[in-house]
C-alpha positions as CSV (number, residue, x, y, z in Angstrom):
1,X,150.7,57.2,-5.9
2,X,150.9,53.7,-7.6
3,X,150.2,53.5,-10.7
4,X,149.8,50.0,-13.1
5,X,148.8,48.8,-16.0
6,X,145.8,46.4,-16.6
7,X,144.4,44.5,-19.7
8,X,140.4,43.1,-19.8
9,X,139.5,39.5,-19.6
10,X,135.8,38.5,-20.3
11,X,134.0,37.7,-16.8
12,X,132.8,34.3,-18.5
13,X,136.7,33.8,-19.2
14,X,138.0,34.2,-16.1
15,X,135.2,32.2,-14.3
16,X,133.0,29.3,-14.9
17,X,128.8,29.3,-15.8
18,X,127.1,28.2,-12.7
19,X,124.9,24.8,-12.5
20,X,122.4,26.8,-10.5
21,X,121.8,29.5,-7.9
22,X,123.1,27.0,-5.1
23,X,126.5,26.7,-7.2
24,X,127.0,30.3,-7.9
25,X,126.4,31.7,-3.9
26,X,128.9,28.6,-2.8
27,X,131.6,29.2,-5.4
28,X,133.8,32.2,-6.5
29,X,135.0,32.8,-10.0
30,X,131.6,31.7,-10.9
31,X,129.0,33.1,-13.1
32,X,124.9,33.1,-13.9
33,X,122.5,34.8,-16.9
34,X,120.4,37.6,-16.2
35,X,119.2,39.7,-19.1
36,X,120.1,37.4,-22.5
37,X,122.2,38.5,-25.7
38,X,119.5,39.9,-28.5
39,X,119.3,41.6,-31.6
40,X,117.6,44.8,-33.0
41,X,117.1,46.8,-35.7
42,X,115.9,50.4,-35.2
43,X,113.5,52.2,-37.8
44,X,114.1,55.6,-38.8
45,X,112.3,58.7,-37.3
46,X,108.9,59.0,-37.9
47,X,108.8,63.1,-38.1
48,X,111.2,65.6,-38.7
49,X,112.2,68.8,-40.6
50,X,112.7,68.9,-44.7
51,X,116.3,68.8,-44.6
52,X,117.2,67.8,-41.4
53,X,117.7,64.2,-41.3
54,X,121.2,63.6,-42.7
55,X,122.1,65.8,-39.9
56,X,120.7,63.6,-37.1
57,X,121.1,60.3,-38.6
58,X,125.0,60.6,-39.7
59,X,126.8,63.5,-37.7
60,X,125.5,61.7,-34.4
61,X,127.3,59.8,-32.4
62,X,125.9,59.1,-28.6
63,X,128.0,58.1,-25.5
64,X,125.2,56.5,-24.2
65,X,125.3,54.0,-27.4
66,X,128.5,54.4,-28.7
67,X,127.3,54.4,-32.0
68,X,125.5,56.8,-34.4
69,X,121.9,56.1,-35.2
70,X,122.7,55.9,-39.1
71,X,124.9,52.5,-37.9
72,X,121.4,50.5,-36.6
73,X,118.8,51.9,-39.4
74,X,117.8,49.2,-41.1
75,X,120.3,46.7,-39.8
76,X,120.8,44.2,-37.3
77,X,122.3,45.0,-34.0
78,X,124.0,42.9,-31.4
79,X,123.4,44.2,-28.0
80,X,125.0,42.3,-24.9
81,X,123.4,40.7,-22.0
82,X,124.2,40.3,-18.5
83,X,125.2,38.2,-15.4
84,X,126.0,37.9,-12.0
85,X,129.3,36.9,-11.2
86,X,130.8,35.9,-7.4
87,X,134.3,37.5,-8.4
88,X,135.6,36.3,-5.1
89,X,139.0,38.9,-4.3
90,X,138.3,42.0,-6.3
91,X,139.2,45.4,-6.7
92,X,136.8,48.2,-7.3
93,X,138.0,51.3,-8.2
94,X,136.1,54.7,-7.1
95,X,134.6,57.1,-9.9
96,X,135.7,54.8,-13.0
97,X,134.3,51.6,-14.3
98,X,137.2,49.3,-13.3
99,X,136.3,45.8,-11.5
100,X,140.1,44.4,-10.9
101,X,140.2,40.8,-10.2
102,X,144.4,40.9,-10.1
103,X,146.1,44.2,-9.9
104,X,146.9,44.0,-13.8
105,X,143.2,42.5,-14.6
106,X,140.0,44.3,-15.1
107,X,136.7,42.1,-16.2
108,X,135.6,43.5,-19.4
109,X,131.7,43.4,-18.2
110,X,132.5,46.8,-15.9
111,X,132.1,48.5,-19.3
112,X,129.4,46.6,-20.2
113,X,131.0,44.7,-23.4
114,X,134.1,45.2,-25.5
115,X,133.1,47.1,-27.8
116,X,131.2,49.6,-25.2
117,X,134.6,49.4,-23.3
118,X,136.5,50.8,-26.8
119,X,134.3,53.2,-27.5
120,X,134.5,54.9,-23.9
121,X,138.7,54.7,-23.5
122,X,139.1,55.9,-26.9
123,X,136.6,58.9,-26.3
124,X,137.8,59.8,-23.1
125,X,140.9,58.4,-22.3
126,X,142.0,60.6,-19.5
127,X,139.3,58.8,-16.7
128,X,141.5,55.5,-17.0
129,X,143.9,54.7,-19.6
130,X,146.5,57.6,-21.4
131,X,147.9,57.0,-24.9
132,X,151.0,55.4,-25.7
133,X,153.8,55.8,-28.5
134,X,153.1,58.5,-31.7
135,X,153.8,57.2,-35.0
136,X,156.2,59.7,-36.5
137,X,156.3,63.3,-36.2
138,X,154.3,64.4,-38.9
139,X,151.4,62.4,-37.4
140,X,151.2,63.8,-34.0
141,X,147.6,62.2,-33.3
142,X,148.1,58.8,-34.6
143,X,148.5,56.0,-31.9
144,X,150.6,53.2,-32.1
145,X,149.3,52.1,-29.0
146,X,147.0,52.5,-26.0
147,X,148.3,52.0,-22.6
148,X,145.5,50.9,-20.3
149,X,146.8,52.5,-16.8
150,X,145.0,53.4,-13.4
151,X,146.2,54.8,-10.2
152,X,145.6,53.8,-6.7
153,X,146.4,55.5,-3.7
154,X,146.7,53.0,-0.8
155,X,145.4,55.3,2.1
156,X,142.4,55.4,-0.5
157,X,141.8,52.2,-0.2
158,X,139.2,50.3,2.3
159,X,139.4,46.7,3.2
160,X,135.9,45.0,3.0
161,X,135.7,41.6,4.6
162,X,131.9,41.2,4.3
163,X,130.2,39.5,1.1
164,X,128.5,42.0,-0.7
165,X,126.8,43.3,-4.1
166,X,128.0,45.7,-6.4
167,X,126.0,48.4,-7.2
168,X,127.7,51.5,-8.0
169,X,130.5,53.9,-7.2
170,X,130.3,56.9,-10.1
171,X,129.6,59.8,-9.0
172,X,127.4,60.5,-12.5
173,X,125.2,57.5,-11.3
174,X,123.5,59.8,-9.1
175,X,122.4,61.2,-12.6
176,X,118.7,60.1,-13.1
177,X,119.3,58.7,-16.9
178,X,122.4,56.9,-15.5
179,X,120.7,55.1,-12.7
180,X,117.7,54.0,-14.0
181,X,119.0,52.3,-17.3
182,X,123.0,51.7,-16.0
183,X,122.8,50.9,-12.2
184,X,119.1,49.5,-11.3
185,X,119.3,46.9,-14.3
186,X,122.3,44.7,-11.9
187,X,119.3,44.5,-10.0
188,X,117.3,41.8,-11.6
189,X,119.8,39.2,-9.8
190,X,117.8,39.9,-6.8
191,X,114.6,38.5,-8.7
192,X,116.4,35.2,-9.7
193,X,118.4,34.5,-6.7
194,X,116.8,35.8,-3.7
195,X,119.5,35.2,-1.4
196,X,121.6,37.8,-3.0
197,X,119.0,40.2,-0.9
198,X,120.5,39.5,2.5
199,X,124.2,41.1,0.8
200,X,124.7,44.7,1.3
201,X,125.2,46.7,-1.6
202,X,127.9,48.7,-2.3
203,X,127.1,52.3,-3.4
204,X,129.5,55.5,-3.3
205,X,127.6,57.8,-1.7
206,X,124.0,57.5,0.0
207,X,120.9,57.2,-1.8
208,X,118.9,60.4,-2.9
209,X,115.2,60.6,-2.4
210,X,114.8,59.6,-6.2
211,X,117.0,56.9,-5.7
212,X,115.7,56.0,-2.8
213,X,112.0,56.1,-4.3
214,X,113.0,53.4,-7.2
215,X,114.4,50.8,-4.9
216,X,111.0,51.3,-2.5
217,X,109.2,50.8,-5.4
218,X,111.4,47.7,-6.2
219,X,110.5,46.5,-2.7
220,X,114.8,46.6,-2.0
221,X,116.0,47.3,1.3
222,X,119.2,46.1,1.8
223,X,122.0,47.7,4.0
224,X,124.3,50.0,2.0
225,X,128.0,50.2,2.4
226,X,129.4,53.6,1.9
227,X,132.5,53.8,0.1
228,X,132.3,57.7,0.5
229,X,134.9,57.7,-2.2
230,X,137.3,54.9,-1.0
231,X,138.6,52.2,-3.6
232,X,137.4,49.2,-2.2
233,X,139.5,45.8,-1.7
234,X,137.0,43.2,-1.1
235,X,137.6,39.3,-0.2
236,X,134.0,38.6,-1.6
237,X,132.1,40.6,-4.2
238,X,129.0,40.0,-6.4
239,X,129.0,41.8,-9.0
240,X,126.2,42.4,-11.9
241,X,126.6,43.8,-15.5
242,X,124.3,45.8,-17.8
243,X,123.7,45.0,-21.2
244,X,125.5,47.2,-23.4
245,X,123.9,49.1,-24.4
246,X,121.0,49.0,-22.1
247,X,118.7,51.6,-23.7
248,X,117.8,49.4,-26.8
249,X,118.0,45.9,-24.9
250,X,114.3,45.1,-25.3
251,X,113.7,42.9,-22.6
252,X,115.9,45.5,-20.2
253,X,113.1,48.0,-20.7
254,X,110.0,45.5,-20.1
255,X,111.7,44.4,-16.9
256,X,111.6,48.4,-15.7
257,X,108.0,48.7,-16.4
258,X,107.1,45.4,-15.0
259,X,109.3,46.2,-11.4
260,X,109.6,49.9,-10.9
261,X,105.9,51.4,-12.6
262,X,103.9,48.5,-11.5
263,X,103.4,49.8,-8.0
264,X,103.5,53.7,-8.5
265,X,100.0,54.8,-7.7
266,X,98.9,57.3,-10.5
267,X,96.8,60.5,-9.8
268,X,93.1,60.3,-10.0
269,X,92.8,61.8,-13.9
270,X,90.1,60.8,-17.0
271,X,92.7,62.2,-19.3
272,X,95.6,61.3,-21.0
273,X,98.3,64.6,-20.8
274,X,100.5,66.5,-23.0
275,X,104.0,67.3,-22.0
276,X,106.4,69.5,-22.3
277,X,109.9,69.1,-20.0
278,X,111.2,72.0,-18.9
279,X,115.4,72.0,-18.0
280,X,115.4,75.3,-16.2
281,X,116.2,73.1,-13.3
282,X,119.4,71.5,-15.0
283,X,123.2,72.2,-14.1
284,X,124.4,70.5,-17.5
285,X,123.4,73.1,-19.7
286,X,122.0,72.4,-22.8
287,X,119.0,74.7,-22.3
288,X,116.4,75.9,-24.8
289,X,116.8,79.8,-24.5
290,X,113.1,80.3,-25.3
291,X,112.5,78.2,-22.9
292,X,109.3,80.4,-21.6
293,X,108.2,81.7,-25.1
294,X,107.5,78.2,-26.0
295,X,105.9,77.2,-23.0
296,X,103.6,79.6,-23.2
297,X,102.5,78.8,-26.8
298,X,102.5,75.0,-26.0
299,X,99.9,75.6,-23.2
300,X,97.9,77.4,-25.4
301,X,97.4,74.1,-27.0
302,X,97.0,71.9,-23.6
303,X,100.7,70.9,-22.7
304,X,101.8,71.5,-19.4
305,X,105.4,72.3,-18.5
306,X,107.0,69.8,-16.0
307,X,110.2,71.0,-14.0
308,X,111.2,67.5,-13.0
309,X,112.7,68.9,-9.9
310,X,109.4,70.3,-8.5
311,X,107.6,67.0,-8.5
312,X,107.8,64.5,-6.1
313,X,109.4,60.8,-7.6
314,X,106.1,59.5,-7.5
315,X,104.4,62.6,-9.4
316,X,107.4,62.5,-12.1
317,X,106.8,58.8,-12.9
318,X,103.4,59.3,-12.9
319,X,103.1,62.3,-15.4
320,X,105.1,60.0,-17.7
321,X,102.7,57.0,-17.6
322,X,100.0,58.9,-18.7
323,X,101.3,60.7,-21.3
324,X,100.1,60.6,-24.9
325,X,102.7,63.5,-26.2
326,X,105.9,64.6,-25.1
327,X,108.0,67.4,-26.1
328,X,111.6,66.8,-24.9
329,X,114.5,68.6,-24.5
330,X,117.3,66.4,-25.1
331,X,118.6,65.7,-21.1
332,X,117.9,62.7,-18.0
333,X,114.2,63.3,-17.6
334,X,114.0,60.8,-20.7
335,X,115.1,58.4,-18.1
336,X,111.5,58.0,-17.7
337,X,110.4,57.0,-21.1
338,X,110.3,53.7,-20.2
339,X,107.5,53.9,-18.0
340,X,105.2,55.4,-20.7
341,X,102.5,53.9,-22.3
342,X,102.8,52.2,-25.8
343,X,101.3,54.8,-27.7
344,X,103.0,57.7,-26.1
345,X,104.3,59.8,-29.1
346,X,108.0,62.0,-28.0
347,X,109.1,64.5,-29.8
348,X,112.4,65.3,-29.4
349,X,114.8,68.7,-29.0
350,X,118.7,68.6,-30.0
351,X,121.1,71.4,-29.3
352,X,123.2,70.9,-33.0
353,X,126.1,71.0,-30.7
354,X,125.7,67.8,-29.1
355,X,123.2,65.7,-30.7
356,X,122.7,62.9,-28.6
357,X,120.8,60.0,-30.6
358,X,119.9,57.5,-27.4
359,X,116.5,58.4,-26.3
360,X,115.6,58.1,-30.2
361,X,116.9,54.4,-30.3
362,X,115.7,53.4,-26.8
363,X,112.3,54.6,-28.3
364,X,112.0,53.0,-32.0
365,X,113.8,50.1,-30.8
366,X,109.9,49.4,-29.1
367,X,108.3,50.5,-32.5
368,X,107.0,54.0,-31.2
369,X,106.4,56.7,-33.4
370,X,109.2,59.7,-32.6
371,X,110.3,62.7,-34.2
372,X,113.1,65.5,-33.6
373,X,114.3,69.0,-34.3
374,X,117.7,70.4,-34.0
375,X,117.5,74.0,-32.5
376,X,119.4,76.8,-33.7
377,X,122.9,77.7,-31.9
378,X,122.4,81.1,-30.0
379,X,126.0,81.1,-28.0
380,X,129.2,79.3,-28.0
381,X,127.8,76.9,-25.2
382,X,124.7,74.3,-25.8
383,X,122.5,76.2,-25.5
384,X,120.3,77.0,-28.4
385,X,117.1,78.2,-29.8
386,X,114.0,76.6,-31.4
387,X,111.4,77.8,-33.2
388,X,107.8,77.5,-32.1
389,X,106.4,77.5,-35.1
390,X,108.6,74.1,-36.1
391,X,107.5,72.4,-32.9
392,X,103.8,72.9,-33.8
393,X,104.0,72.0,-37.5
394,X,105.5,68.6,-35.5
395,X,103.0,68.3,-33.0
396,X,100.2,68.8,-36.2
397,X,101.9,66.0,-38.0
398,X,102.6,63.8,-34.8
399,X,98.8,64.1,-33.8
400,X,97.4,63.1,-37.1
401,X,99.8,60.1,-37.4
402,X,97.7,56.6,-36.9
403,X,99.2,53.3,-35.5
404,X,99.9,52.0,-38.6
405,X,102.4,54.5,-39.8
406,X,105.8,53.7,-40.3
């Protein structure tokens, strides 16, 4: 197996910004705006229990960020735009972020920015890099030194002499969170340069029916190529970045509502809905072990329990866009927040495990009114309890909170 090291260049560093649309398609190692750099500063929760907050504010920090929430309250933060580069000769790597335009050469954007790109090889440096020299013995786990390195199996690899556009090949992109805010966002090149629609897109495994659903709803098409797991060497690739990170880019989440919810035909109801997300259904864990016990009480009170799994994509998306309350489990059905209307209120659950602060600064990053609980651990896994009596005295507060609270 060969193995190599690589370092990261900035897309805009290795190529050129485009004149126009026309310059970009006939040119590689060129590259054009999508979403723009901005700035945002996120509000703390608006609900939550007496005691509780240090916990969620400071002990959090979320992969899907790379930051804790106590790092944005009250303060300015840059989040990244995007482009759509023609790489030319690239090198995509299966099941890891790596975009190689030389064999020792990755652009930076396949992590979104820099700083997303540190945060995810530090946490989890066994997908793609290993660490290098230890300072002195008495220090075992301080690092002189990182040693980006990735592996590459020749037999692995397929030769692609077609143009085409990157989409993605991670297996956890079939996730529903991961998709809709870290693969269909590359997708807004298609808007500004039409002509990327006649490439294929290049995608590790085919679609799902979910999948399939948000680029119908998209009105996208195109032909898929397959890698089926394959590294891919290609003479000519497209390839899109995400902001970074793409749940608090403000503009990221108009630009879902706008393209994927404008078309979903909504059930004939008078009435806004109450919702409560079940995860019976998941395979990740992280389930509420009174799962049933607090459905029960919750209907009492009008809420309905949604397994995602039972409803068909057009009834999930739906049930979101009405909402008007949302009790959530932390886990990817909040991949459809975005679609909600703008005075949806979400209340959230956290296992105290793994408190996972993104769906909290996707949603105050709009200005919407949220609040949490952390449950109570019941096992050495996730898992973990929560009190039905806590969730009510939220829901009380949540329902007598106007539009002018803070």
């Amino acid at each position: 197996m060969l193995a190599r090291t690589f370092e990261f260049i900035n897309v805009r560093d290795w190529c050129r910004a485009a004149a126009d649309a026309n310059d970009l398609l006939g040119n590689p190692r060129t590259w054009f705006q999508l979403f723009p750099p901005v700035t945002v500063r996120l509000a703390r929760p608006n609900w939550h229990l007496p005691g509780t907050d240090q916990n969620f504010i400071l002990s959090t920090v979320s992969s899907n960020l790379g930051f804790a929430p106590g790092d944005a309250i009250d303060k300015e933060i840059s989040v990244s735009g995007s482009v759509i580069a023609n790489i030319g000769q690239a090198t995509v790597k299966d099941t890891s972020l790596l975009v190689l335009v030389r064999d020792n050469l990755a652009i930076t954007e396949g992590y979104g920015d820099a700083r997303w790109a540190e945060y995810q090889l530090r946490t989890w440096p066994h997908f793609h890099n290993f660490p290098g020299a230890i300072v002195g013995a008495d220090q075992p786990q301080q690092w002189m030194m990182r040693v980006k390195v990735y592996t590459l199996e020749p037999r692995d690899v397929m030769s692609l002499d077609r143009p085409c556009l990157y989409l993605s090949v991670r297996p956890n992109d079939r996730n529903i969170y991961h998709w809709v805010f870290e693969t269909l966002p590359r997708l807004k090149c298609l808007q500004l340069i039409p002509q990327l629609r006649n490439l294929p897109l290049l995608v590790r495994e085919p679609v799902s029916k979910l999948q399939s659903a948000f680029l119908k709803w998209m009105g996208i098409n195109q032909e898929f190529i397959v890698t089926g797991g394959r590294s891919v060497r290609a003479n000519s690739l497209f390839f899109a970045s995400i902001p970074a990170p793409p749940p608090i880019h403000p503009e990221l989440a108009c630009w879902l509502r706008e393209t994927v919810a404008r078309d979903v035909e909504l059930p004939r109801r008078e009435f806004r809905r109450k919702l409560f997300i079940s995860r019976r259904d998941s395979s990740a864990g992280r389930y509420v072990t009174n799962e049933d016990e607090l459905a029960q009480k919750l209907a009492e009170i009008g809420f309905e329990r949604l397994v995602m799994s039972e409803l068909s994509p057009a009834e999930q998306i739906a049930a979101f866009r009405q909402a008007e309350l949302i009790v959530l489990p932390h886990g990817a059905a909040g991949a459809f927040l975005p679609f909600c209307p703008p005075d949806c209120k979400l209340i959230e659950l956290q296992t105290p495990k793994q408190i996972n602060g993104v769906f909290y600064a996707h949603w105050k990053m709009q200005g919407r009114r949220y609040g949490y609980i952390v449950g109570q651990s019941r096992a050495t896994n996730l898992d973990y309890w929560v009190d039905p009596t806590n969730v009510f005295d939220l829901i009380s507060v949540a329902a007598r909170d106007g539009p002018d609270t803070i």
